[in-house]
C-alpha positions in Angstrom: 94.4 36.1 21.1 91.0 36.3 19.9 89.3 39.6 18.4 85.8 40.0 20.4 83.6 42.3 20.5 80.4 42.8 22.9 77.2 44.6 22.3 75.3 45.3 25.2 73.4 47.7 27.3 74.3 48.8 30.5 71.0 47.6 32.0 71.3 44.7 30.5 71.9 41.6 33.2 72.7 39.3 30.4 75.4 41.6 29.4 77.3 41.9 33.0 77.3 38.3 33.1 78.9 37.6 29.7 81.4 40.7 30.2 82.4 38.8 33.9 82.2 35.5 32.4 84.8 37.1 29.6 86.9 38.6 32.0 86.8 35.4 34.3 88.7 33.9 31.3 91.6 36.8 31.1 90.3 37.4 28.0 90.4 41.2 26.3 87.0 42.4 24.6 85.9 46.2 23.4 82.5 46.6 24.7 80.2 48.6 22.6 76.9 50.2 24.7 74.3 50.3 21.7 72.5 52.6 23.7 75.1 55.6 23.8 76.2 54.7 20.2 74.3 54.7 17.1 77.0 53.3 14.7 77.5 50.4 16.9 74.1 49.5 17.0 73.3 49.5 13.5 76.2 47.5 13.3 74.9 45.0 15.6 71.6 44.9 14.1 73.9 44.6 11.1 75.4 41.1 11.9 72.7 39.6 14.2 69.5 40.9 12.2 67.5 41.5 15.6 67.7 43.8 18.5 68.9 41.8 21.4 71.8 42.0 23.6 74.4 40.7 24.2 75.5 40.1 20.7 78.7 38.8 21.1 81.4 38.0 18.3 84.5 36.3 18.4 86.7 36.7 15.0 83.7 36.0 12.7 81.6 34.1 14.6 78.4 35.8 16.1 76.8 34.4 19.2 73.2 36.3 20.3 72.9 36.1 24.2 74.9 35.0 26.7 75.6 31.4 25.9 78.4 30.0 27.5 79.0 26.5 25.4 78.6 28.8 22.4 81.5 31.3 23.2 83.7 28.3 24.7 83.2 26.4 21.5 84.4 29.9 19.2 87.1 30.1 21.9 88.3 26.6 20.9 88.3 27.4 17.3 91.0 30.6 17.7 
């Protein structure tokens, strides 16, 4: 199974959709709220160099916004 992690906000539409898409899929994800934690968002900024949610990264592939061919296409690759 794949290691993914989600950045998001929790007013975020983008990031319900992604985190129900995810789900959808039976797949398991730790969600980080970059609002509520400081280390999480620096670490986001971190790999994504910008500000936006959702940042989303499967293994070591980092996909900014909710793009479903993108996450499909990292999904492949695990």
């Amino acid at each position: 199974m794949a290691n993914i992690k989600i950045y998001s906000l929790p007013t975020c539409p983008h990031c319900h959709h992604a985190k129900e898409f995810l789900s959808s899929k039976n797949l398991e994800f730790t969600d980080f709220n970059v609002a509520d934690d400081k280390a999480a968002r620096e670490e986001m900024i971190k790999l994504s160099n910008q500000r936006a949610v959702p940042v989303i990264v499967i293994e070591d592939q980092v996909i900014i916004g909710f793009d479903q061919q993108k996450i499909d296409e990292a999904l492949s690759k695990q």
